[in-house]
C-alpha positions as CSV (number, residue, x, y, z in Angstrom):
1,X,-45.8,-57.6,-32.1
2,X,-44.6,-55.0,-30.4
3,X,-44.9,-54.9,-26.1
4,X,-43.3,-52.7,-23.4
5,X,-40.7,-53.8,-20.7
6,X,-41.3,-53.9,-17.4
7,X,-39.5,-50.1,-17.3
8,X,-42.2,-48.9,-19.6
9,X,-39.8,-49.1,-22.7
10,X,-41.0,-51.0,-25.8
11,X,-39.7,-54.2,-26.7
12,X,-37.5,-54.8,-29.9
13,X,-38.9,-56.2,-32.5
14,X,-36.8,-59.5,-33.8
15,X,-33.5,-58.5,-34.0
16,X,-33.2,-54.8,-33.2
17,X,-30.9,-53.5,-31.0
18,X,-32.1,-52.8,-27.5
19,X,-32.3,-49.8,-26.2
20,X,-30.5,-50.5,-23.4
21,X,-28.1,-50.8,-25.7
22,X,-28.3,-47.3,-26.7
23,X,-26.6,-44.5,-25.0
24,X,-27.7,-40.9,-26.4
25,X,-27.4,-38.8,-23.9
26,X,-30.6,-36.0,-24.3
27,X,-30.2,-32.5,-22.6
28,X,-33.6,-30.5,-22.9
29,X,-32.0,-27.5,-21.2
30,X,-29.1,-27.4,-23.8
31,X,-28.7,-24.9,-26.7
32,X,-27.6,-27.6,-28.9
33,X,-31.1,-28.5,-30.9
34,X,-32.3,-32.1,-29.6
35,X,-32.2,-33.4,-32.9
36,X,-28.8,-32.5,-33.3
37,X,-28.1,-34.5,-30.0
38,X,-29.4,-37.4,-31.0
39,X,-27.4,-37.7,-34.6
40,X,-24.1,-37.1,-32.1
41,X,-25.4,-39.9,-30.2
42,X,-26.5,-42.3,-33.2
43,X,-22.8,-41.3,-34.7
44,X,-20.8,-42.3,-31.5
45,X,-22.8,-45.3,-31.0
46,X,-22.2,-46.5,-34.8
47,X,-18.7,-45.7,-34.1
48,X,-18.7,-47.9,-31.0
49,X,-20.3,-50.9,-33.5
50,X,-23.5,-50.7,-31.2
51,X,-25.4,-51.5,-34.5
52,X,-23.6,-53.9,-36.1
53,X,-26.0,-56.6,-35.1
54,X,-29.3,-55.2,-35.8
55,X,-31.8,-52.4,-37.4
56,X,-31.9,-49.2,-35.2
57,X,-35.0,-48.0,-33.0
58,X,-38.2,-47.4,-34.8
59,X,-39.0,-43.7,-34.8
60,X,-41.7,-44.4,-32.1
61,X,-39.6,-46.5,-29.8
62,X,-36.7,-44.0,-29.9
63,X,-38.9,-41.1,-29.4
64,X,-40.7,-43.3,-26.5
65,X,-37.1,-43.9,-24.6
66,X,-35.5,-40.4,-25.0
67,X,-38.9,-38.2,-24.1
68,X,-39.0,-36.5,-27.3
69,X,-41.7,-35.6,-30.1
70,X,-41.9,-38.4,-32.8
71,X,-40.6,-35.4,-35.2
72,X,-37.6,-34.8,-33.6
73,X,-36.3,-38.3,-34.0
74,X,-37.5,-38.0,-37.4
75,X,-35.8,-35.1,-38.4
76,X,-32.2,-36.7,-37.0
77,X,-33.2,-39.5,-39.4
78,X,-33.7,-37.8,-42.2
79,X,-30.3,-36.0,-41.6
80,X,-28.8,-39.3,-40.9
81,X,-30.0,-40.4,-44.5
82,X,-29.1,-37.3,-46.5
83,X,-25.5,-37.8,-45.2
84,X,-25.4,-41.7,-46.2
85,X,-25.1,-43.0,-42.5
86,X,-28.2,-44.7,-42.2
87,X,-30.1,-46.8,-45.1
88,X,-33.6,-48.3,-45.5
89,X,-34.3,-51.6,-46.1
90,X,-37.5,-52.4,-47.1
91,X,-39.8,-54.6,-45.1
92,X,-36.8,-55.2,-42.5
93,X,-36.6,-51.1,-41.1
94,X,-33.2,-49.1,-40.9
95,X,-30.0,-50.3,-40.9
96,X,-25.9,-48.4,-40.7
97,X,-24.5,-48.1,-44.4
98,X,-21.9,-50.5,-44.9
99,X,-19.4,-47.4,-45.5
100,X,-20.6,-45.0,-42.6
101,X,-17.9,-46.0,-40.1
102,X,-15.5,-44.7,-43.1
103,X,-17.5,-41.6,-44.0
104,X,-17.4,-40.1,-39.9
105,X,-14.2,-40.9,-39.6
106,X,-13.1,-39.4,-42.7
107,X,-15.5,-36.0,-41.6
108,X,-14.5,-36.0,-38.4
109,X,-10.9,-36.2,-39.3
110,X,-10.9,-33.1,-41.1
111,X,-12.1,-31.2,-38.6
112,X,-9.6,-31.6,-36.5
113,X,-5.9,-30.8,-36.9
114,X,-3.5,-33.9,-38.9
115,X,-1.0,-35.5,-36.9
116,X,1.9,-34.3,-39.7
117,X,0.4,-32.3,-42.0
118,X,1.5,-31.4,-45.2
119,X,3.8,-28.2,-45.4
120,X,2.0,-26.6,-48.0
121,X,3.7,-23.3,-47.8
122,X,6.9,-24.9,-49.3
123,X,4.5,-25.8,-52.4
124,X,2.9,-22.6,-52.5
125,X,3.9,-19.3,-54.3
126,X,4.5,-16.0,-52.5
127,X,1.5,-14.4,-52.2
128,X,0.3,-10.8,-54.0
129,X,0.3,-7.8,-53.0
130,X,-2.8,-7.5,-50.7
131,X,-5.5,-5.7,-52.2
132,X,-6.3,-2.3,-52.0
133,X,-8.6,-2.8,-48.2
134,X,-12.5,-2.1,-48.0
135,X,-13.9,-1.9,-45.0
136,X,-16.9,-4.7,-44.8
137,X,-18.9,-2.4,-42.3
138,X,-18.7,0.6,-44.6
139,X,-22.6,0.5,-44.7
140,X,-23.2,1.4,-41.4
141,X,-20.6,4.0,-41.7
142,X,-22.5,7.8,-41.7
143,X,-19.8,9.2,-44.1
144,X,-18.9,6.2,-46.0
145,X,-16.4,7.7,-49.0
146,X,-15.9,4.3,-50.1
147,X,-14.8,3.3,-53.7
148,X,-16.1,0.5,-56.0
149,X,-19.7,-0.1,-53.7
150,X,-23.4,0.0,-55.3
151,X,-25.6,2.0,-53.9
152,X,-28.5,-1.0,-53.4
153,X,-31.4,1.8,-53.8
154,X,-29.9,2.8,-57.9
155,X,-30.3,-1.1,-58.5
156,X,-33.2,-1.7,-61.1
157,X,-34.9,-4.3,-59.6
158,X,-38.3,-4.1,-61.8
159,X,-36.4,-4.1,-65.4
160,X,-33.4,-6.7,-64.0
161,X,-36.9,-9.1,-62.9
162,X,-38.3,-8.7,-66.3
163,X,-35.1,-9.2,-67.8
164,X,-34.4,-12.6,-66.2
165,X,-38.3,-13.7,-67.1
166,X,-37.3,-12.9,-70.6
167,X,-34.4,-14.6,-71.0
168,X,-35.5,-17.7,-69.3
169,X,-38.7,-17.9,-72.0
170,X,-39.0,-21.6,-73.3
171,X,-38.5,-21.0,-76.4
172,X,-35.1,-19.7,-76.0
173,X,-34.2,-21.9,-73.2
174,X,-32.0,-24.6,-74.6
175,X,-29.8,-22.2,-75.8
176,X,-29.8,-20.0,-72.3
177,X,-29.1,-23.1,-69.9
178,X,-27.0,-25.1,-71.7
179,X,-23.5,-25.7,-72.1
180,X,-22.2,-23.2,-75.0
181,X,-18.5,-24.7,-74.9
182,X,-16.3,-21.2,-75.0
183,X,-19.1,-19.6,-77.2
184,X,-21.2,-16.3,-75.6
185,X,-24.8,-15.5,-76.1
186,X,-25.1,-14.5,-79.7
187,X,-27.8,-12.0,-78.7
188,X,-25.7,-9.8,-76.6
189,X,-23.3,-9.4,-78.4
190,X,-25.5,-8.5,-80.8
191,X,-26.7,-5.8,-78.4
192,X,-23.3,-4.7,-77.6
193,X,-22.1,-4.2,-81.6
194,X,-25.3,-2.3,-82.7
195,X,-26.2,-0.1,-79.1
196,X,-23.6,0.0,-76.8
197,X,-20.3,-0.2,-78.4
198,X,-21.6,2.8,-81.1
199,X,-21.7,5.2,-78.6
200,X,-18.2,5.4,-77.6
201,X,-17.3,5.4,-81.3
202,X,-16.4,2.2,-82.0
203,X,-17.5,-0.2,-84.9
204,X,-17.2,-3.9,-84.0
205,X,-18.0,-7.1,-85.8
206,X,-19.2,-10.3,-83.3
207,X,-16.0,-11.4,-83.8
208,X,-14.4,-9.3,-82.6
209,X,-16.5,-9.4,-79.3
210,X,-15.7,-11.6,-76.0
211,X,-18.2,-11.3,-72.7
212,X,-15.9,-11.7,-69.5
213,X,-16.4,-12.0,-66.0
214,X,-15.9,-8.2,-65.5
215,X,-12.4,-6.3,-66.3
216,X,-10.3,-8.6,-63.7
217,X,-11.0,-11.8,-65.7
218,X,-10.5,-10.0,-69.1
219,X,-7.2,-8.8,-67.9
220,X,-6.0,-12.0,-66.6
221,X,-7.0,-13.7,-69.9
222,X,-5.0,-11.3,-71.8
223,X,-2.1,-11.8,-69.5
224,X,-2.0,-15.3,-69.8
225,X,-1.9,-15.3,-73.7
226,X,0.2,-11.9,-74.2
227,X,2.7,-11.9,-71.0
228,X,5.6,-14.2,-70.4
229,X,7.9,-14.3,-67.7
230,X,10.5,-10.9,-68.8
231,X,8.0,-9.1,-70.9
232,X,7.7,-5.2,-70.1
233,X,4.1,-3.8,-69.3
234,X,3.7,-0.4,-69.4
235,X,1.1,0.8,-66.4
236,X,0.1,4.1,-65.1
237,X,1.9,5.4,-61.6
238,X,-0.7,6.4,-60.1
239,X,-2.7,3.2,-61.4
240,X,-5.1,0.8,-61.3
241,X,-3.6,-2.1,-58.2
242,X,-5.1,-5.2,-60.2
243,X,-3.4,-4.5,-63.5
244,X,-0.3,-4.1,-61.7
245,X,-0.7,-7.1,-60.2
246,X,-2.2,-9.5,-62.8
247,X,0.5,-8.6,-65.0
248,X,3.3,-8.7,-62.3
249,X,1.9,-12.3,-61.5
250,X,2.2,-13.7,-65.3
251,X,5.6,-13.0,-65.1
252,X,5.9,-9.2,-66.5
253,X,8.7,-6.6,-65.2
254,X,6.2,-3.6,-64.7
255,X,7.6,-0.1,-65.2
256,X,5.6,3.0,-64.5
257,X,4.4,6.1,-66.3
258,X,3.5,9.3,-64.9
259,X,0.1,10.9,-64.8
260,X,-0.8,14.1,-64.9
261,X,-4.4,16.3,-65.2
262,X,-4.0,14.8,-68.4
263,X,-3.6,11.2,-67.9
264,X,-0.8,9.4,-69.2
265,X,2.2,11.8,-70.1
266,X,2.9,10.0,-73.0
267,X,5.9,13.1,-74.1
268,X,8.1,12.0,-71.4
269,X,8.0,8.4,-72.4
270,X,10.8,7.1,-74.3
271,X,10.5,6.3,-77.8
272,X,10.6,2.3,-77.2
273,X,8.1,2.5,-74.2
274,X,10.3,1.3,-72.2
275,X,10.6,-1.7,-74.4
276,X,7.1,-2.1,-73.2
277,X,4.9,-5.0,-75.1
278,X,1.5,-4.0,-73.6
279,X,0.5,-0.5,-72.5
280,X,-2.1,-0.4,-70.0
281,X,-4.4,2.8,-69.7
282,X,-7.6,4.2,-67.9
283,X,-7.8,7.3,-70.6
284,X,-12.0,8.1,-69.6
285,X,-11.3,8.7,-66.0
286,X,-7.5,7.6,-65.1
287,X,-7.8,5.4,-62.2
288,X,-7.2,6.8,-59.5
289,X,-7.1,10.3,-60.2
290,X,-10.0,10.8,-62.7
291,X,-8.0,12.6,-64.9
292,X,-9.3,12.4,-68.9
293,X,-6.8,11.9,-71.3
294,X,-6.3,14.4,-73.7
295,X,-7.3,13.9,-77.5
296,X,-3.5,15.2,-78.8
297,X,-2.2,12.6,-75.8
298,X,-4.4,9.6,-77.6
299,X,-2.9,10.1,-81.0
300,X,0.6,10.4,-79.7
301,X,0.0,7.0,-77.2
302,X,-1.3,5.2,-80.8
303,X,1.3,6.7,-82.8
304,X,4.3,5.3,-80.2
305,X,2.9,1.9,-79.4
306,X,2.5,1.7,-83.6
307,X,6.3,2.8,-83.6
308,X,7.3,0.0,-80.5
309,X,4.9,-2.4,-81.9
310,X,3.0,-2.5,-78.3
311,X,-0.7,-3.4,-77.5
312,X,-2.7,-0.8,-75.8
313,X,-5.0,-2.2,-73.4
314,X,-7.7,-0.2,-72.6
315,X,-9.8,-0.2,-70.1
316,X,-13.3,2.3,-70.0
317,X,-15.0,1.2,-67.1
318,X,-17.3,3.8,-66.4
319,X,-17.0,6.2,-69.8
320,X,-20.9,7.1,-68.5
321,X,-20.0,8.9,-65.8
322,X,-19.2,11.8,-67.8
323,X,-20.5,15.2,-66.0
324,X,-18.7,17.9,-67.8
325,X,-18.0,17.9,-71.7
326,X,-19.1,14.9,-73.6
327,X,-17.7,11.4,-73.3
328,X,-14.0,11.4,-75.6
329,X,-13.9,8.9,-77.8
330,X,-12.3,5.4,-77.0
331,X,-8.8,5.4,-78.0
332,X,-9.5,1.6,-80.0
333,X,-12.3,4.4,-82.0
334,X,-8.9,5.9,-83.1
335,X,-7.1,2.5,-83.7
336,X,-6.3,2.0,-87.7
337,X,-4.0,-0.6,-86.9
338,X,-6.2,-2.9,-84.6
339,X,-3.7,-2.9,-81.8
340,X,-5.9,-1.1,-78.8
341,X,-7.8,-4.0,-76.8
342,X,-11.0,-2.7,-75.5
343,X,-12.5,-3.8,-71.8
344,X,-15.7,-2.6,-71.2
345,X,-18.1,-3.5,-68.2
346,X,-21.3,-3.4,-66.5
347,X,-20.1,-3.0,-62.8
348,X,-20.4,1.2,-62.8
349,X,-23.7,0.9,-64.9
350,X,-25.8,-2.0,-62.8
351,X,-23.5,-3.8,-59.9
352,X,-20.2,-5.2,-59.4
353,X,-21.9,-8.1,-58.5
354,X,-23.2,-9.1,-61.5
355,X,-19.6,-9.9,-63.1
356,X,-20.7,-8.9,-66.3
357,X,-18.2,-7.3,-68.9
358,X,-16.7,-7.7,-72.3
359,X,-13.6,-7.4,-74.4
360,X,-13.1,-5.4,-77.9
361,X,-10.2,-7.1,-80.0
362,X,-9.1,-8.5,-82.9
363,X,-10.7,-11.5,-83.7
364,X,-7.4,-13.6,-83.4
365,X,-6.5,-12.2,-80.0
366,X,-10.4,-12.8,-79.0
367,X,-9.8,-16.5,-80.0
368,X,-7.2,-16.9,-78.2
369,X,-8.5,-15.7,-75.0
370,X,-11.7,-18.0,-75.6
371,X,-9.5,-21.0,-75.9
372,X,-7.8,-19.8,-72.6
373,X,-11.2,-19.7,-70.5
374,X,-12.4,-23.0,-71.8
375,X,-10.3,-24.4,-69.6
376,X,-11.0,-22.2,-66.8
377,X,-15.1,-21.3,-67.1
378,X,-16.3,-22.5,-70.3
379,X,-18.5,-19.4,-70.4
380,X,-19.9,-16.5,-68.3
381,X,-23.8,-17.7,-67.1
382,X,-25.9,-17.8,-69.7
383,X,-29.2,-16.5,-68.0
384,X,-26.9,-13.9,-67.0
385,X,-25.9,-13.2,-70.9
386,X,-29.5,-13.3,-72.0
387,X,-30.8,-10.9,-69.2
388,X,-28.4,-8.4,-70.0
389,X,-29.3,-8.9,-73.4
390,X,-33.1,-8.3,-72.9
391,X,-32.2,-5.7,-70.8
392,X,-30.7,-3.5,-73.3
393,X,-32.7,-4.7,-76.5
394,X,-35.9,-3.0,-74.7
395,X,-34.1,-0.1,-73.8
396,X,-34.4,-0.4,-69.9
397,X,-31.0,-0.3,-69.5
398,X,-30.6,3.3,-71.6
399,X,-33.6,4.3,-69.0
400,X,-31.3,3.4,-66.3
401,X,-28.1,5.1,-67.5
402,X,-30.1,7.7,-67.8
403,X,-31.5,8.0,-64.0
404,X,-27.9,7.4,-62.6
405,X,-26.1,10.1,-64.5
406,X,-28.5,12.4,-63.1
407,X,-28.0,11.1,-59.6
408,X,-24.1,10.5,-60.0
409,X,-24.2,13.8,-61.3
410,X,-25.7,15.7,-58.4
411,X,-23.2,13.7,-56.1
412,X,-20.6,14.8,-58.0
413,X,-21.7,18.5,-58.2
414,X,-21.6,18.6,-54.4
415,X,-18.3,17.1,-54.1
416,X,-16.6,19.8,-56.4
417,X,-18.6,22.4,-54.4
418,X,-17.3,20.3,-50.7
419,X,-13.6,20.3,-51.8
420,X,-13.4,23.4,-53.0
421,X,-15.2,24.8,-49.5
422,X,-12.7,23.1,-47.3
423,X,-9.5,22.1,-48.6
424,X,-7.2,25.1,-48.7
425,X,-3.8,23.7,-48.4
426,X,-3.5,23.3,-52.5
427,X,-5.4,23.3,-55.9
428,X,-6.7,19.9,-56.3
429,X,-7.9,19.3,-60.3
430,X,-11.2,18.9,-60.6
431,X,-12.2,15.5,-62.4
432,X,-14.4,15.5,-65.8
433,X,-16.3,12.9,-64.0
434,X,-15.8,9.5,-62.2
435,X,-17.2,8.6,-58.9
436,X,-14.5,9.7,-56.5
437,X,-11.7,12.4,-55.9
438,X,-8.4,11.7,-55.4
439,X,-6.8,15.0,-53.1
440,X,-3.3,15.6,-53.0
441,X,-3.2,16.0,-49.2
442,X,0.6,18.6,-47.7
443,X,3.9,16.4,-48.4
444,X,3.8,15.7,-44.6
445,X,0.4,13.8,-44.2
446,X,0.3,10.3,-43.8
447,X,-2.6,9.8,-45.5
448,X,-3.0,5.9,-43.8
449,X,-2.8,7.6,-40.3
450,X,-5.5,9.8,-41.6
451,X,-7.9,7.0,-42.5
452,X,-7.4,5.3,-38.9
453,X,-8.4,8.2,-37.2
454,X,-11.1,8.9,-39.3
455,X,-12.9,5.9,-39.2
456,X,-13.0,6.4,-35.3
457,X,-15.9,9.2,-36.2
458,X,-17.2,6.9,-39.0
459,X,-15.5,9.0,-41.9
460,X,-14.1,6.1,-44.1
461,X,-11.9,6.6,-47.0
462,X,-8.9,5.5,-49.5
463,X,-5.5,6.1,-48.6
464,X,-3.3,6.5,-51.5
465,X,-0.3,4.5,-51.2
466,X,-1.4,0.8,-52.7
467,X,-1.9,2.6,-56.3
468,X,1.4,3.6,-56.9
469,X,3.8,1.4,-58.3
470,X,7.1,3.6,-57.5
471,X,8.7,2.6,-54.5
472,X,8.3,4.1,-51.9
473,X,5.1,5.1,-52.8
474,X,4.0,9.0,-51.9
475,X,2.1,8.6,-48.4
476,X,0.0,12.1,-48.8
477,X,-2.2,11.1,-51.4
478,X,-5.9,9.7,-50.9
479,X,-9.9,9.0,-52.7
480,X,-12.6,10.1,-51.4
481,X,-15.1,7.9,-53.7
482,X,-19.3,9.0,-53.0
483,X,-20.9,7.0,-55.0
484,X,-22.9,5.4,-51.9
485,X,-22.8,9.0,-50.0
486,X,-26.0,11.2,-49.1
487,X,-25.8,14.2,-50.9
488,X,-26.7,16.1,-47.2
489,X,-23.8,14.4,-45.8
490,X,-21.0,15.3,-48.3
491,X,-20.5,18.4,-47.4
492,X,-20.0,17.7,-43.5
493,X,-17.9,14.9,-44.1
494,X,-15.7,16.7,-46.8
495,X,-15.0,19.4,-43.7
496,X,-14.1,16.7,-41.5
497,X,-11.7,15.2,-43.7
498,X,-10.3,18.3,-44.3
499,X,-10.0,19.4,-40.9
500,X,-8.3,16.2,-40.0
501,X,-5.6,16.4,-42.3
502,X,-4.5,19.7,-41.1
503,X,-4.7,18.8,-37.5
504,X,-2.6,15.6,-38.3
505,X,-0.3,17.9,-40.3
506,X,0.1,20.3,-37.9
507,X,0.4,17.7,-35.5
508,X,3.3,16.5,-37.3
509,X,4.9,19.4,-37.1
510,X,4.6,20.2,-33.6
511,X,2.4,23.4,-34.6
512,X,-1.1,24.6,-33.6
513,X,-3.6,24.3,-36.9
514,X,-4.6,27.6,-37.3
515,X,-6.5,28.0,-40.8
516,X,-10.0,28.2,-40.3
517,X,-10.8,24.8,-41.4
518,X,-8.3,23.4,-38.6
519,X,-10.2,25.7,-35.9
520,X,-13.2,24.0,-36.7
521,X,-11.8,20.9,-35.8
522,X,-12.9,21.4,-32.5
523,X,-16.3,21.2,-32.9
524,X,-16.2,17.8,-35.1
């Protein structure tokens, strides 16, 4: 039975360890929860072998001693348990694992510094090419001209919900959460083949189908089966900085092509490609510029990389956002020779976030690439697969489509109205659609100088430079993306753009900006 000392404290049952064995030193005025204190204290003392001999405290006792709630003590138990420190035995109360002294040592040595650590940078390749930089505050930016960002409001949470219930019904289930080896979910790409894929003119089998992780993980599973170290990759200069980078990392010598209002100038290309193997092309809206490639400049890019025996990869990512003309057709819709690989996504349509996007091949390449991401993911989720599914088997997603192009589209419209308003140092081509404009600033601006003093009155934006592959890269370019702007604030923040760059120019120069957008500088 259980009695009290003559300091008040309760005795130890048979064999526990006294508390006046115990030291856990309890601050009440700390920050540091009490709970907390006391699992530092039970650690250290374990460490010291103070319970080598014995069970610890009852909950009670401990609570008693330290002037604490019974539920404090508790809760630093429980944590104790979850980490494997402290066991029950039945009938005899708790007691220290036998491997706890191991398990803090081993925690609490990496935590701290080792005494001669490894040099992994000797073991390490050189790193990338940093990526192009987006400012993790851009939301609570007021003129936030950032590229590649959801606006959280477009989002459809209602039909996304009743997607996910969907997909997750039980008699589908099995098939949703388990593991499908390298296979996808059978019912999108069903989906995709009979009401997605159609619309952009192409005709594909299942087969011929493979759901990836978005356009990055197609691209890097295409490099890793198509690119060895010395093989020639055609890119676009202006271009998308991924690509370039995927491809430069499996071992490819990248060469450039330019772009124009057109897209890709295929004419000045030599016949060979540049003994190019792959072609990679943005034809919808060239990324960066926006630029749509031309119908006479798709046949001629097929009918070369048919005569250099080269693969066109291409990659629509946001065919959609189409405001003037209709969509052209996909250049694989012109393929008779089933060379053009075909990336597709869902980050322009829902969210980046979601990861969703697929691949258009032939069926040998798309096996290939499957046995490549065994090994690396298996499979995208499945209740991901199956929501997406759902999503566009009951049309919601069409609905959707539908309410963003008219909302992208007013956006746009104001943009096109903002540029041509303020920037009067040059033409800039206006875009068939896309969600941003790339401006060809005066040969002298520095466009990354521009963005720093920008952002000081919350104006963020792209500067040029990481999208080019030629060395040195122009410095006067940069993207002004408004796909997460208020339409009332385009229009201000266009004018402050543009007035920066000519007092920055002008700067430059050592000459007073005179033009009526650089006198209204001064009342930015």
């Amino acid at each position: 039975m259980t009695g009290t000392t003559g300091r008040g404290e309760a005795t130890p049952r048979d064999g526990e360890v006294g508390l006046a064995d115990i030291l856990l030193p309890v601050n009440p005025q700390s920050t540091v929860p009490l709970y907390e204190q006391i699992i530092t204290g039970i650690e250290d003392a374990i460490l010291a072998g103070q319970y080598d001999d014995g069970p610890l405290p009852s909950t009670r006792r401990l609570a008693e001693a330290l002037g604490v709630s019974r539920n404090t003590v508790l809760t630093a138990y429980d944590r104790l348990m979850e980490q494997g420190l402290i066991v029950t035995v039945p009938r005899r109360g708790l007691y220290v694992s036998s491997d706890a002294v191991v398990r803090m040592r081993a925690a609490r040595r990496t935590s701290r510094s080792p005494a001669q650590p490894i040099d992994w940078q000797a073991r390490l390749p050189d790193p990338p090419p940093a990526p192009v930089h987006r400012d993790p505050a851009w939301a609570r930016a007021p003129f936030p001209f950032v590229v590649g960002q959801p606006d959280p409001t477009m989002f459809p949470i209602g039909a996304w919900e009743r997607a996910q219930r969907e997909a997750l019904r039980q008699d589908g289930l099995s098939q949703v959460i388990g593991d499908s080896g390298q296979a996808d979910d059978p019912e999108l790409v069903r989906q995709l083949c009979e009401h997605v894929l159609p619309s952009r003119g192409i005709s594909a089998h299942p087969d011929q189908v493979m759901i990836t992780l978005g356009s990055t993980h197609a691209l890097h599973l295409l490099a890793s089966v198509l690119v060895r170290p010395g093989s020639v990759v055609l890119v676009e200069d202006p271009g998308y900085p991924d690509a370039r980078t995927i491809m430069q990392i499996a071992g490819a010598d990248v060469v450039p092509g330019k772009v124009d209002e057109d897209g890709l100038v295929v004419e000045d290309l030599p016949a060979d490609l540049h003994g190019a193997e792959l072609v990679y092309v943005t034809p919808s809206h060239q990324y960066p510029t926006g630029a749509t490639m031309s119908a006479s400049r798709r046949e001629e890019l097929l009918r070369r990389a048919g005569a250099a025996d080269a693969v066109v990869v291409e990659d629509d990512y946001d065919p959609e956002m189409t405001f003037r003309g209709i969509p052209a057709v996909a250049v694989r819709a012109l393929d008779d020779e089933d060379r053009v690989v075909y990336l597709g996504s869902f980050s322009k349509l829902l969210a980046p976030g979601l990861r969703l996007g697929y691949v258009v091949a032939s069926p040998a390449l798309v096996d290939a690439m499957r046995a490549r991401s065994r090994y690396v993911l298996r499979h995208p989720p499945g209740p991901m697969q199956r929501s997406l599914a759902r999503m566009i088997a009951s049309r919601d997603l069409a609905r959707h489509v539908r309410r963003i192009r008219a909302h992208y589209q007013g956006l746009y419209e104001g943009m096109v109205q903002a540029v041509e308003r303020h920037v009067r140092w040059g033409p800039q081509p206006v875009p068939r659609g896309g969600l941003a404009r790339w401006i060809t600033g005066p040969p002298e601006l520095d466009a990354e100088e521009l963005a720093r003093r920008l952002r000081q009155q919350g104006v963020l934006l792209d500067p040029g430079a990481p999208y080019w592959t030629t060395r040195p890269a122009p410095r006067h370019h940069f993207r002004l993306g408004y796909q997460v702007m208020p339409l009332d604030r385009i229009d201000e923040g266009v004018r402050r753009v543009a007035a920066a760059v000519e007092k920055l120019v002008a700067t430059t120069a050592g000459t007073p900006a005179t033009s009526e957008t650089g006198r209204s500088a001064s009342r930015s």
